[in-house]
LUMLUMZA-624350 format. One record per residue (C-alpha): residue in one letter; y, x, z; residue number from 1. Coordinates in pm, whole numbers. Layout:
LUMLUMZA-624350
{r=a | north=Y | east=X | up=Z | k=NUM}
...
END
This chain:
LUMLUMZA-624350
{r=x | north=-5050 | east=1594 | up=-1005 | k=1}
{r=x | north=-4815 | east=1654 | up=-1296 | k=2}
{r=x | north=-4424 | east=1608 | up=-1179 | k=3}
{r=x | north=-4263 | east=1270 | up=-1340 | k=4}
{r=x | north=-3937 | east=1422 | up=-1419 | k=5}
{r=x | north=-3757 | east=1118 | up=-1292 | k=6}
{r=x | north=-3953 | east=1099 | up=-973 | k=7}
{r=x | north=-3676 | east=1153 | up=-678 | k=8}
{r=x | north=-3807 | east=1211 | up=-302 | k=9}
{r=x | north=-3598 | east=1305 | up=5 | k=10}
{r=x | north=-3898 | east=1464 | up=242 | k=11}
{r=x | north=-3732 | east=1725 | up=342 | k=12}
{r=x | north=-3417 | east=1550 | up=464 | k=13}
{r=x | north=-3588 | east=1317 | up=685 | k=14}
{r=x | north=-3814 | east=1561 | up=788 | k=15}
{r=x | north=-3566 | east=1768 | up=911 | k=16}
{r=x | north=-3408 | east=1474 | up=1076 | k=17}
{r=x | north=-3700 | east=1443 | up=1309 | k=18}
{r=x | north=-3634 | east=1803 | up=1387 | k=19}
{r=x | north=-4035 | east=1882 | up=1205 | k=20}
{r=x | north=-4165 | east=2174 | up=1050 | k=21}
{r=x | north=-4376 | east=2187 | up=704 | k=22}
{r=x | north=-4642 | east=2296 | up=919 | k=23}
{r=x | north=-4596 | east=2064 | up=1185 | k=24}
{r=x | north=-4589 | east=1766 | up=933 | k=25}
{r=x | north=-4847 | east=1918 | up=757 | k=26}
{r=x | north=-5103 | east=1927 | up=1043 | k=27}
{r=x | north=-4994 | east=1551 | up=1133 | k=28}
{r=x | north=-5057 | east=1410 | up=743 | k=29}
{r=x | north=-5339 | east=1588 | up=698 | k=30}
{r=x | north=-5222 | east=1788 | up=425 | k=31}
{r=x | north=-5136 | east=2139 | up=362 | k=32}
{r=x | north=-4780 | east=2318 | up=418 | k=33}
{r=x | north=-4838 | east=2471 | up=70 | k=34}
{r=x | north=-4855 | east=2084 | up=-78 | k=35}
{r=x | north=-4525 | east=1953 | up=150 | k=36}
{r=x | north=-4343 | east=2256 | up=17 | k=37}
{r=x | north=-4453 | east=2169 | up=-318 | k=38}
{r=x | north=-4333 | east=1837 | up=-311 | k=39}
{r=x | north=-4000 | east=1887 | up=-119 | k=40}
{r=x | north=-3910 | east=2127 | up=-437 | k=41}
{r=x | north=-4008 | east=1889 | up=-680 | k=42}
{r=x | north=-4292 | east=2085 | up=-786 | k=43}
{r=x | north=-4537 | east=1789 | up=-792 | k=44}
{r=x | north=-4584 | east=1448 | up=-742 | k=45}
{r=x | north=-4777 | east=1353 | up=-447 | k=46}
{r=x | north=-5112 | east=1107 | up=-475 | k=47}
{r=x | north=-5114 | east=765 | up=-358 | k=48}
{r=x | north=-5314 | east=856 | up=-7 | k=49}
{r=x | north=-5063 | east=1166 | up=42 | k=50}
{r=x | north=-4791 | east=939 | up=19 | k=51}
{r=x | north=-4903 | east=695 | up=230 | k=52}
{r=x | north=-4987 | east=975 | up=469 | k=53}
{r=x | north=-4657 | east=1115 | up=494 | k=54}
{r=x | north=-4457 | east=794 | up=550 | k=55}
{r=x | north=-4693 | east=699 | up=821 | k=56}
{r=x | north=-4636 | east=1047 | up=951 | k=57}
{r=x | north=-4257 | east=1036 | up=929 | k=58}
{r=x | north=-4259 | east=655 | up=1066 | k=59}
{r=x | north=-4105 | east=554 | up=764 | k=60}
{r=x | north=-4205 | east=329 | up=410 | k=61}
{r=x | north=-4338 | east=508 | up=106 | k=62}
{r=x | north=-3994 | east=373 | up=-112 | k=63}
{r=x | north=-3810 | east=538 | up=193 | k=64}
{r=x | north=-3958 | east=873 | up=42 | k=65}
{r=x | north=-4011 | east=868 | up=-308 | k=66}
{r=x | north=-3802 | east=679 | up=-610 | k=67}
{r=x | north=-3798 | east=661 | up=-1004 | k=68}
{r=x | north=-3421 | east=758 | up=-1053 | k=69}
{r=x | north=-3343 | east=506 | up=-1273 | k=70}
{r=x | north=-3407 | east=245 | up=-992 | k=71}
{r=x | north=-3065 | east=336 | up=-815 | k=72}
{r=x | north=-2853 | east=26 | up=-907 | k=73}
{r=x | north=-2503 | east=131 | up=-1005 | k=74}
{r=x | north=-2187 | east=-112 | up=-971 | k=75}
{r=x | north=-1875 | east=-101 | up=-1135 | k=76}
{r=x | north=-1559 | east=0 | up=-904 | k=77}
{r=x | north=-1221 | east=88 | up=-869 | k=78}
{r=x | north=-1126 | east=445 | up=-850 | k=79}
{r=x | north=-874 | east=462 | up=-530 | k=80}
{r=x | north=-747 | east=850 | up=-644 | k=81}
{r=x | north=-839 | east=1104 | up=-922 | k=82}
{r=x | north=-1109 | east=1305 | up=-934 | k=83}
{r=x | north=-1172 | east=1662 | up=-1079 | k=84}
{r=x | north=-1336 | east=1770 | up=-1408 | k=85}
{r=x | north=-1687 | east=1735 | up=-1318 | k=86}
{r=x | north=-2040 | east=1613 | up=-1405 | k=87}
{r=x | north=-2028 | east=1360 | up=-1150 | k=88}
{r=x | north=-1813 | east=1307 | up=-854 | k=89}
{r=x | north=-1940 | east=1204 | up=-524 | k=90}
{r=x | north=-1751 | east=893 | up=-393 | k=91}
{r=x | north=-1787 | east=658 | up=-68 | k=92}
{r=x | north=-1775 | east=262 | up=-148 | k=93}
{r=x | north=-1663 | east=-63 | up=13 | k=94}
{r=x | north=-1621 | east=-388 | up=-85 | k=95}
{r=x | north=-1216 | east=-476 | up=-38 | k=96}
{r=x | north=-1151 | east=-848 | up=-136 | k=97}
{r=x | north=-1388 | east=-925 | up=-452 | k=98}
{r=x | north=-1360 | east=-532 | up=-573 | k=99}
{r=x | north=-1584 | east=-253 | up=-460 | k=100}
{r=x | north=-1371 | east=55 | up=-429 | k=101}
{r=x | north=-1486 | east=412 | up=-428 | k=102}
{r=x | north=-1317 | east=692 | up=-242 | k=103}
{r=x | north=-1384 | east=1010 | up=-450 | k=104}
{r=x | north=-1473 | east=1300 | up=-192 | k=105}
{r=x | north=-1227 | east=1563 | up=-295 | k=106}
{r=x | north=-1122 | east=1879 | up=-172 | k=107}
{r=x | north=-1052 | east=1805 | up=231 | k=108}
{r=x | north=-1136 | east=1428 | up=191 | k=109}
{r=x | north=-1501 | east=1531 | up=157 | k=110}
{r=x | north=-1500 | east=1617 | up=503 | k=111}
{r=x | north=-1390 | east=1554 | up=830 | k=112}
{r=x | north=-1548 | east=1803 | up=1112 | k=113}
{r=x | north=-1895 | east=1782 | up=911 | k=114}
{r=x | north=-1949 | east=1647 | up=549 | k=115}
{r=x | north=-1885 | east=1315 | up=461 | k=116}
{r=x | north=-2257 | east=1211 | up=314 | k=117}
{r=x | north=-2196 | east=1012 | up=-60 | k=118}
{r=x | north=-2245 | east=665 | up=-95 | k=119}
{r=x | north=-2296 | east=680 | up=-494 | k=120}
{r=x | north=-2189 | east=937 | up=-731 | k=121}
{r=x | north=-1940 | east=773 | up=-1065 | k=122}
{r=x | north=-2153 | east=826 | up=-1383 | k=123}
{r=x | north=-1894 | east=677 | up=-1616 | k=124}
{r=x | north=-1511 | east=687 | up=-1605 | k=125}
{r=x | north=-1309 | east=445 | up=-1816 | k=126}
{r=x | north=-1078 | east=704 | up=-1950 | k=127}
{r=x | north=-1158 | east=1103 | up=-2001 | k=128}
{r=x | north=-979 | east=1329 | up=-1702 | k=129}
{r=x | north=-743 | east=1580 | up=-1807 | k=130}
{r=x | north=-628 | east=1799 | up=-1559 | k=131}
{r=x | north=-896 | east=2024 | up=-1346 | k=132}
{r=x | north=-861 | east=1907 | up=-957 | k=133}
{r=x | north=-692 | east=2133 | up=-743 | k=134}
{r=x | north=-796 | east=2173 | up=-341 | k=135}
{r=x | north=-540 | east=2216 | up=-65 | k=136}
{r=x | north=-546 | east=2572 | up=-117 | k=137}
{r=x | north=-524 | east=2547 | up=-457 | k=138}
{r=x | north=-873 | east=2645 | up=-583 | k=139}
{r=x | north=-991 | east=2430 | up=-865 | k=140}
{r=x | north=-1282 | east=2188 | up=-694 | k=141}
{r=x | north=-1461 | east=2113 | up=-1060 | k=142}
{r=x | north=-1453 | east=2277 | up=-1366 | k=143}
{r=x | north=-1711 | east=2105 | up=-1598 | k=144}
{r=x | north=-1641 | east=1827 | up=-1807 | k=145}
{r=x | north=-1762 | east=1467 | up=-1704 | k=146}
{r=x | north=-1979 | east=1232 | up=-1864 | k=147}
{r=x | north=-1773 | east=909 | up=-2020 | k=148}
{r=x | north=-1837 | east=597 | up=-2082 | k=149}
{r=x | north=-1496 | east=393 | up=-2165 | k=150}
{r=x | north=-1467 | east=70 | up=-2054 | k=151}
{r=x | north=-1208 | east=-155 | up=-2325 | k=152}
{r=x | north=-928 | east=-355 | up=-2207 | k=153}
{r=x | north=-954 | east=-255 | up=-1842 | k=154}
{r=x | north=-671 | east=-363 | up=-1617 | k=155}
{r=x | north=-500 | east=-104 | up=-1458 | k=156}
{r=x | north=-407 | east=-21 | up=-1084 | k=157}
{r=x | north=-147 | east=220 | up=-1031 | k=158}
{r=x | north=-247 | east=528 | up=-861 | k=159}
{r=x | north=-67 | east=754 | up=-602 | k=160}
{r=x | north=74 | east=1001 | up=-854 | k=161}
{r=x | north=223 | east=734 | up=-1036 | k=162}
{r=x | north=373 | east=554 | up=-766 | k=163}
{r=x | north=532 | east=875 | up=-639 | k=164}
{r=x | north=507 | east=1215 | up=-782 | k=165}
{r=x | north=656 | east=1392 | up=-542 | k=166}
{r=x | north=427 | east=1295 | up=-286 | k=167}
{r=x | north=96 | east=1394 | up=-214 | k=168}
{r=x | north=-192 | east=1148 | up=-82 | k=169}
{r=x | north=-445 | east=1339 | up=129 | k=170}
{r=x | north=-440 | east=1743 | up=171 | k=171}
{r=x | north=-757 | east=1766 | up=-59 | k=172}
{r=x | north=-628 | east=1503 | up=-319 | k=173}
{r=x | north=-710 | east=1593 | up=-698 | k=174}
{r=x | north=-442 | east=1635 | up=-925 | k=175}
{r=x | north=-544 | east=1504 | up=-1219 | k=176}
{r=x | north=-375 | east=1209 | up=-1468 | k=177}
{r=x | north=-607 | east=886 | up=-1524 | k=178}
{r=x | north=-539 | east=646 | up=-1776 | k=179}
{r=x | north=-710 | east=380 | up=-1602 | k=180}
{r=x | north=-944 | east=396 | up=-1236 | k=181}
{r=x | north=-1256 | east=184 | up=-1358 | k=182}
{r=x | north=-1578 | east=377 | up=-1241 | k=183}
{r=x | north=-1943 | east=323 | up=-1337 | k=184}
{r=x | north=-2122 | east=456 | up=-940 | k=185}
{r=x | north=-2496 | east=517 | up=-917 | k=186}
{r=x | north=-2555 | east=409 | up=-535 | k=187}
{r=x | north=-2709 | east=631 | up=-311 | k=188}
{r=x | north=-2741 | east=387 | up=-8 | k=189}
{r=x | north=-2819 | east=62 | up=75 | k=190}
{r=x | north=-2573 | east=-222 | up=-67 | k=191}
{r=x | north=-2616 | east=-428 | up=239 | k=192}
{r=x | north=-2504 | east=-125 | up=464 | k=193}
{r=x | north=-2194 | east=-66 | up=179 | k=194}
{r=x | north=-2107 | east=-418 | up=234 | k=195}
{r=x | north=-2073 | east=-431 | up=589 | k=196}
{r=x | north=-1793 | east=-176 | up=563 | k=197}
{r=x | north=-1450 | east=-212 | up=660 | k=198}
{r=x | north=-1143 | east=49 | up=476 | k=199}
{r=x | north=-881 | east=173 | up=741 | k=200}
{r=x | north=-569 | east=422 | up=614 | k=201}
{r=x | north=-361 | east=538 | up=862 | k=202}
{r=x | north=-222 | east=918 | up=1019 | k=203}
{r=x | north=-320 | east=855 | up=1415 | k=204}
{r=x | north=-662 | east=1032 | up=1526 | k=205}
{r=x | north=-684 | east=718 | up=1771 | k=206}
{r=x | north=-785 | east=580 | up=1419 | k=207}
{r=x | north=-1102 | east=747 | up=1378 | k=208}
{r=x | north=-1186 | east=709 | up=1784 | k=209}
{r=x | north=-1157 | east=313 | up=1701 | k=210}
{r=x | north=-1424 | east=392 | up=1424 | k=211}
{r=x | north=-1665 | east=547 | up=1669 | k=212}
{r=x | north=-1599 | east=338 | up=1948 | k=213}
{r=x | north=-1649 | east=-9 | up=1685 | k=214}
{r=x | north=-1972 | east=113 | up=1555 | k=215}
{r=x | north=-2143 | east=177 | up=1932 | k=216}
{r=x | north=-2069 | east=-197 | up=1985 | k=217}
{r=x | north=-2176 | east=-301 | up=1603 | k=218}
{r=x | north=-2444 | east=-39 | up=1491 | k=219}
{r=x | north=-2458 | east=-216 | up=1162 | k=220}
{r=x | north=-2125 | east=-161 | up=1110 | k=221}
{r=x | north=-1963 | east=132 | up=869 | k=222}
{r=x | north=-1590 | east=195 | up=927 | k=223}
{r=x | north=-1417 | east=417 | up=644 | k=224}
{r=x | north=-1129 | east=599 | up=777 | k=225}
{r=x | north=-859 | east=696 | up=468 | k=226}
{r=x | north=-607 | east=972 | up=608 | k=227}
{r=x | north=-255 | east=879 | up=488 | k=228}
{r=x | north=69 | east=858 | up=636 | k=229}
{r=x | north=266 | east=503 | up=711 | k=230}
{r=x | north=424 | east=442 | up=367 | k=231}
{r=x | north=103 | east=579 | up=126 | k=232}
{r=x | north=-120 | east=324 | up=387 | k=233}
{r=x | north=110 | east=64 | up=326 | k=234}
{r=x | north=89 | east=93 | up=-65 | k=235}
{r=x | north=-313 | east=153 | up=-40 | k=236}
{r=x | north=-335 | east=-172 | up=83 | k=237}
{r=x | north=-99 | east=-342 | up=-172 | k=238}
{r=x | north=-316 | east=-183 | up=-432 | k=239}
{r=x | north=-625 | east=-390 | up=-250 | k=240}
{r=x | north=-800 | east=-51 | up=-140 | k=241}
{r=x | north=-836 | east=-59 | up=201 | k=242}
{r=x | north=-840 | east=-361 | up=450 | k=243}
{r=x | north=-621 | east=-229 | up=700 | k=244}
{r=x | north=-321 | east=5 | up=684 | k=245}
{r=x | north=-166 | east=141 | up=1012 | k=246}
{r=x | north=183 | east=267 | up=1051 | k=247}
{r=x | north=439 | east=323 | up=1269 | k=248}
{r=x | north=795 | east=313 | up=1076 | k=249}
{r=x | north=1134 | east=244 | up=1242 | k=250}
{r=x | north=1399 | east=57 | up=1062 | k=251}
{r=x | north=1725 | east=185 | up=1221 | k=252}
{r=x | north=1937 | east=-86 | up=1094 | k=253}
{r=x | north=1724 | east=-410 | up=1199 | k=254}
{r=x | north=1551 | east=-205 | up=1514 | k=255}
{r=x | north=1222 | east=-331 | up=1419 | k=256}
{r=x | north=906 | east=-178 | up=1387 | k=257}
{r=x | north=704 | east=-187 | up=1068 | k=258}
{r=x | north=814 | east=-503 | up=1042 | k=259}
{r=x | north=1057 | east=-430 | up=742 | k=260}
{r=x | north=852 | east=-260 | up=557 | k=261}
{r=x | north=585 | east=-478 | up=550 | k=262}
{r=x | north=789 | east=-773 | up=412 | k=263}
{r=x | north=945 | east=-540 | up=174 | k=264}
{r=x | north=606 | east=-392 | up=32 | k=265}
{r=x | north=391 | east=-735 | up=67 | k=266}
{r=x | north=543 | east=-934 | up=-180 | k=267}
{r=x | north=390 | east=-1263 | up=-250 | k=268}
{r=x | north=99 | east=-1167 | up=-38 | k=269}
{r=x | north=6 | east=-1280 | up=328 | k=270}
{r=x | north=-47 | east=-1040 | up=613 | k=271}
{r=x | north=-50 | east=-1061 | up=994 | k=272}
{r=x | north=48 | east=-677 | up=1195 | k=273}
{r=x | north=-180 | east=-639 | up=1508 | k=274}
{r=x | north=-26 | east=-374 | up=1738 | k=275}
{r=x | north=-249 | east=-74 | up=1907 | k=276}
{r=x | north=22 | east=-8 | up=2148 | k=277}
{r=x | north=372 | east=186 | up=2154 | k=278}
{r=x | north=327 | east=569 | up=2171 | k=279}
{r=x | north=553 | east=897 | up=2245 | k=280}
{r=x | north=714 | east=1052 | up=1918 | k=281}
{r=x | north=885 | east=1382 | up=1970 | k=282}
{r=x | north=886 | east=1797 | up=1918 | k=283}
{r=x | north=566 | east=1997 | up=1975 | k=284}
{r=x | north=667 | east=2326 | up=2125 | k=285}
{r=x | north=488 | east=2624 | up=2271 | k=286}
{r=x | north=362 | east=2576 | up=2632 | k=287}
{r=x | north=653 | east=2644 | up=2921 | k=288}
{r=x | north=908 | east=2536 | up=2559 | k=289}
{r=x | north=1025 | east=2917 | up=2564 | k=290}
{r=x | north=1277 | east=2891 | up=2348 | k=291}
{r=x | north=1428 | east=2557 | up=2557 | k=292}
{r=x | north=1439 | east=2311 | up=2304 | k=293}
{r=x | north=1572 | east=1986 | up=2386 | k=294}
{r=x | north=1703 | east=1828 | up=2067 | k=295}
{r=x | north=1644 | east=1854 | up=1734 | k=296}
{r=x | north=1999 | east=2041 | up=1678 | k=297}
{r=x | north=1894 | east=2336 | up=1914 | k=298}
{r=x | north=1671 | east=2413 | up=1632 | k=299}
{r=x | north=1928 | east=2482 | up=1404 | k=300}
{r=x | north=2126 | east=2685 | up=1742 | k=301}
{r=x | north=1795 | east=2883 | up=1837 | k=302}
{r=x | north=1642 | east=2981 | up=1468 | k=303}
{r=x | north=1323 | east=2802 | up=1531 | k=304}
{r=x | north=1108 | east=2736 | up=1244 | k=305}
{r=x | north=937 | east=2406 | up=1201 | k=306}
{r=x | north=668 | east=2236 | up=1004 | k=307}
{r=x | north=739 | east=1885 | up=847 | k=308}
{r=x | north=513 | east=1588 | up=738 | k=309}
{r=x | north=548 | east=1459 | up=381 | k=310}
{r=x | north=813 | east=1213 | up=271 | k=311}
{r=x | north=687 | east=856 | up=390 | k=312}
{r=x | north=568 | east=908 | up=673 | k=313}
{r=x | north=696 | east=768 | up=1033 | k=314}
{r=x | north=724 | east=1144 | up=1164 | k=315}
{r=x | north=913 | east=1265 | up=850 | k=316}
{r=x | north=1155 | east=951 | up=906 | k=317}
{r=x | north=1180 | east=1028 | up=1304 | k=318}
{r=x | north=1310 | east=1379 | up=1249 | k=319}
{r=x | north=1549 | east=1291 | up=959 | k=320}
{r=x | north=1716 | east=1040 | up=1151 | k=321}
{r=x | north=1773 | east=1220 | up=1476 | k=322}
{r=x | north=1918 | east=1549 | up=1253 | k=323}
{r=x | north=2184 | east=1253 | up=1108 | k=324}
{r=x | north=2268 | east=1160 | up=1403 | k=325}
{r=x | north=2363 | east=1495 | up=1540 | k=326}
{r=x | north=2492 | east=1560 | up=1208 | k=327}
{r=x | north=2230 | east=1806 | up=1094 | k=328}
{r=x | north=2127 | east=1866 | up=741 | k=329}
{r=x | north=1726 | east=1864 | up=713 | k=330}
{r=x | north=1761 | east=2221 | up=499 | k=331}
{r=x | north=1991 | east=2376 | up=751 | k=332}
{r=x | north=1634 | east=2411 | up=986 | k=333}
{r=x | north=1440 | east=2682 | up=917 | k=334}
{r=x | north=1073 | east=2566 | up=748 | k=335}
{r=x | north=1194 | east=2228 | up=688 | k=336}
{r=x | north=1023 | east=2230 | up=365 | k=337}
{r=x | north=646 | east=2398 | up=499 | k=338}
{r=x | north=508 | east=2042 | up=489 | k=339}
{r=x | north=152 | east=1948 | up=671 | k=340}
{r=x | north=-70 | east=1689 | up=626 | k=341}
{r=x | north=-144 | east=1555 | up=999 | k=342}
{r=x | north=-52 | east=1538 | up=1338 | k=343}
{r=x | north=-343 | east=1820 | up=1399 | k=344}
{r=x | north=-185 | east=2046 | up=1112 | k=345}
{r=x | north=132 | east=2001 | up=1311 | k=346}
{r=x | north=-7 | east=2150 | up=1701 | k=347}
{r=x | north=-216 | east=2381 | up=1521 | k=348}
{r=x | north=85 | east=2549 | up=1319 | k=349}
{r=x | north=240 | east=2544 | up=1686 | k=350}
{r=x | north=-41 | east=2721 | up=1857 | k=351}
{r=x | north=-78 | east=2994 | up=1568 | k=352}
{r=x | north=263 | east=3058 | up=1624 | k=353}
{r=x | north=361 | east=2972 | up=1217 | k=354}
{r=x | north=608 | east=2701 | up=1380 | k=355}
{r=x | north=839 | east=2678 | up=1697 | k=356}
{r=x | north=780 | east=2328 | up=1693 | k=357}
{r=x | north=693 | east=2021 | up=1493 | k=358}
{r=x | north=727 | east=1642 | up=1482 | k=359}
{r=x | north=398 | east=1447 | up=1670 | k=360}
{r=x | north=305 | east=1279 | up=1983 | k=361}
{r=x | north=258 | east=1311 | up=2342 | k=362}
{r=x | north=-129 | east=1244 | up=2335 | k=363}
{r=x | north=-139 | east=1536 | up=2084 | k=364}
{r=x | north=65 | east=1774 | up=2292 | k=365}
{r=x | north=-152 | east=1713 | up=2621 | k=366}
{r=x | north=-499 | east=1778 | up=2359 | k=367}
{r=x | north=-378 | east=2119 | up=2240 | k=368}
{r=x | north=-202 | east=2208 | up=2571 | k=369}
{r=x | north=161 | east=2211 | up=2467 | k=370}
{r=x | north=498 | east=2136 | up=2566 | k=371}
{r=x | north=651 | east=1821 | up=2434 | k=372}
{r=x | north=1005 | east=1693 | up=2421 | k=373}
{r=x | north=1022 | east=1290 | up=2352 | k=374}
{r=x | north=1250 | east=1153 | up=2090 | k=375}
{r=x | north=1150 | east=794 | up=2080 | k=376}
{r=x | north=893 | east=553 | up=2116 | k=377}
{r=x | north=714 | east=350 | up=1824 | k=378}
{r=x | north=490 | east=70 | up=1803 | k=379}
{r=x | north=166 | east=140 | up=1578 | k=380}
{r=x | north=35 | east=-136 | up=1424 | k=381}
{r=x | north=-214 | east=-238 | up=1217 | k=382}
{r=x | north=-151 | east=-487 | up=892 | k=383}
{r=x | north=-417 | east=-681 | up=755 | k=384}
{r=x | north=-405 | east=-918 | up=408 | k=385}
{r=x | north=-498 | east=-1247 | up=566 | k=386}
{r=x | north=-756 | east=-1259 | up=342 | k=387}
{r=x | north=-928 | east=-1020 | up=459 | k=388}
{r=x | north=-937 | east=-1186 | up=845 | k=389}
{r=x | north=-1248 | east=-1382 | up=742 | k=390}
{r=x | north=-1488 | east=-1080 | up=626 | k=391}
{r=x | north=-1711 | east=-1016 | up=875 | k=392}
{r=x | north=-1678 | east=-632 | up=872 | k=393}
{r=x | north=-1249 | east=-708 | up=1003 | k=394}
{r=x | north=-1384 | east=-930 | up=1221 | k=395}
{r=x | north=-1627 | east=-724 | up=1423 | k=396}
{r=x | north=-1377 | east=-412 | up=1433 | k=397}
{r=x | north=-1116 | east=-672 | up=1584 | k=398}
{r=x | north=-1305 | east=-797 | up=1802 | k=399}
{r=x | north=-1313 | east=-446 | up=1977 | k=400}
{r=x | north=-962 | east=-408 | up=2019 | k=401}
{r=x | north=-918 | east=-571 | up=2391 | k=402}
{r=x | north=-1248 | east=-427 | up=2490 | k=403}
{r=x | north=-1234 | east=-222 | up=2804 | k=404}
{r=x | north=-1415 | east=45 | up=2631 | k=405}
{r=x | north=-1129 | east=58 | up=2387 | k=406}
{r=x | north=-868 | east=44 | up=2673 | k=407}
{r=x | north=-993 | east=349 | up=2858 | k=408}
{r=x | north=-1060 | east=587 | up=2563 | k=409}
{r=x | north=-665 | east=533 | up=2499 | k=410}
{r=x | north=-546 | east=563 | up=2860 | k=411}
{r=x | north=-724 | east=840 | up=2886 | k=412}
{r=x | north=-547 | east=1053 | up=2559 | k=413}
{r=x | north=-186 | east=959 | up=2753 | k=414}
{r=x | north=110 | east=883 | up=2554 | k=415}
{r=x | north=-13 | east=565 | up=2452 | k=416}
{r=x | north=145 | east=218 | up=2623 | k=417}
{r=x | north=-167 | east=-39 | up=2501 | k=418}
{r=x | north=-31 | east=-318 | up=2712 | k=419}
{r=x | north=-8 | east=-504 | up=2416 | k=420}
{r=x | north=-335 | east=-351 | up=2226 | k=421}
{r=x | north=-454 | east=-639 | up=2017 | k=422}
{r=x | north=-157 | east=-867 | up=1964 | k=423}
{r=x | north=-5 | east=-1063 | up=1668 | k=424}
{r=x | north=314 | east=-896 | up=1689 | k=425}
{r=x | north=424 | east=-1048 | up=1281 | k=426}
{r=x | north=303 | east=-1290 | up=1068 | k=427}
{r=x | north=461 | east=-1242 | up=670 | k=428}
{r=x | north=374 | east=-1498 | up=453 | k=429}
END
């Protein structure tokens, strides 16, 4: 049969899924390989019986295979970044508040071990892109030019590079300058399953075990984890794009917690900070420490060259304060402006031997095997718009926190004090 040139079909994906050959599929619909290879290229459209043959075959429905491409509903969202010059970009989505939001997936943000699948790809922008994105390693990620459609009198959202240009929001962030973040998104998955989402920012890894752990217990549930240090989670969730931001800042002159900051940042809104426990800040070194680091002066004494996090974040703050109070400048240590993205970045630039040592955490230390000299410990909490406490999505993630599940996947890392795990430890209204 003659190919309708908007007919879309995603055979071979599920196929593969269920771990099936053409020829094995083949044999099971009655069909030949010839025809399933035919269709899976977009050669042909299938008949009526064939596609009722291979959706019985593949335990699925006939709209699970096959779909007119102008059937994909599209929604109008917020653009929480910038994306590249491109055709289209591919983006994840939640719904935050009354807003959906989509994440582009840029540069290192497209992945985390494997890659991130798209939710919906932005077929409109409300203002033309400028700049070509540039990856982490400074490759351009697009180069084409994107389709537009400009939305008038759009309000607009300030984005991370106007907030603070100096800073940088995720390792694979695009560079670009938007006049205004309204996006047109073609969805690629099921609303319901987009709805039942819930936006987390933070810089632990415990972060993305929560995810994990949340969605064994609520299989319906998605949980989007945003990498970004204290400070850039704390504005993300100002900016309504994410429910929850976790930090772990220290305010040397009150010696609170998070607290501060939150109060400062929050203004006019409501927000309650639910702690995930106090954990072990301090100096990555080489296993045995060879050089015998014990404070952060002895890397001035001993030469050692470190790696640092950006400006904002909780481990940036940690090692600025301890150099003042020894009465260190920052630039008198060697590397103090190679800057990484993540507590990971951090022990791997100590195991490759590109730093002596590096500002992150006890539980990291004991995963990559290496010596660790404490500096102080900080709570890690989680802030939440009160708002937000009544979606469904915050509530089942919540309701995780004092599981015993959730208790023993922490103990387990070490470095983490969860005594607390789950408490109101503020309320700012």
């Amino acid at each position: 049969m003659k190919l309708d040139v908007n007919l879309c079909n995603n055979l071979k994906s599920i196929r593969t899924r269920l771990g099936m050959s053409q020829q094995e599929l083949a044999n099971i619909a009655g069909v030949t390989r010839q025809s399933i290879g035919g269709v899976e290229l977009g050669q042909y459209a299938p008949s009526v019986a064939m596609s009722l043959r291979l959706a019985k075959a593949l335990g699925c429905q006939v709209e699970d295979l096959f779909w007119f491409e102008e059937d994909l509903p599209e929604v109008e969202a917020i653009l929480a970044g910038s994306v590249p010059k491109q055709q289209q970009s591919r983006v994840s989505l939640a719904r935050v508040g009354d807003q959906w939001i989509a994440y582009p997936l840029v540069g290192n943000d497209a992945f985390r071990i494997e890659m991130i699948p798209a939710d919906g790809e932005t077929v409109a922008v409300s203002h033309p892109i400028v700049e070509t994105g540039v990856s982490a390693s400074g490759s351009d990620v697009g180069a084409s030019s994107v389709r537009v459609k400009v939305f008038p009198n759009i309000s607009k959202l300030p984005l991370a590079s106007e907030v603070a240009s100096n800073e940088r929001y995720s390792q694979g962030e695009a560079q670009s300058q938007i006049g205004t973040n309204k996006v047109l998104v073609r969805l690629l998955d099921d609303i319901d399953k987009l709805h039942n989402t819930v936006v987390i920012a933070g810089c632990t890894p415990v972060l993305s075990l929560l995810a994990r752990a949340t969605e064994r217990w609520h299989p319906q549930l998605r949980i989007h984890y945003r990498f970004a240090h204290s400070k850039a989670a704390l504005r993300s969730l100002c900016r309504g794009e994410v429910h929850i931001a976790g930090m772990h800042l220290y305010d040397a002159d009150t010696g609170e917690h998070n607290i501060p900051f939150v109060r400062e940042a929050l203004t006019g809104k409501s927000a309650i900070l639910i702690t995930l426990g106090v954990w072990e800040e301090g100096l990555l070194v080489p296993p045995g420490n060879p050089m015998g680091v014990k404070t952060v002066s002895d890397l001035v004494e001993f030469e050692a060259t470190i790696v640092t996090h950006e400006v904002g974040s909780g481990s940036r703050m940690l090692l600025e304060r301890k150099l003042r109070e020894e009465g260190v400048p920052l630039h008198k240590v060697k590397g103090s402006d190679h800057i990484v993205h993540s507590h990971q970045d951090v022990a791997l630039s100590v195991v490759s031997g590109i730093a002596d040592a590096g500002i992150s955490t006890a539980s990291i230390a004991a995963a990559f095997g290496l010596g660790f000299i404490p500096l102080h410990k900080a709570r890690y909490d989680l802030v939440i718009i009160k708002e937000y406490l009544e979606e469904e999505p915050v509530k089942q993630f919540l309701s995780i926190l004092g599981h015993q599940l959730v208790r023993s996947q922490l103990e387990i890392l070490g470095g983490y004090d969860i005594t607390r795990i789950g408490e109101v430890v503020a309320n700012i209204s």
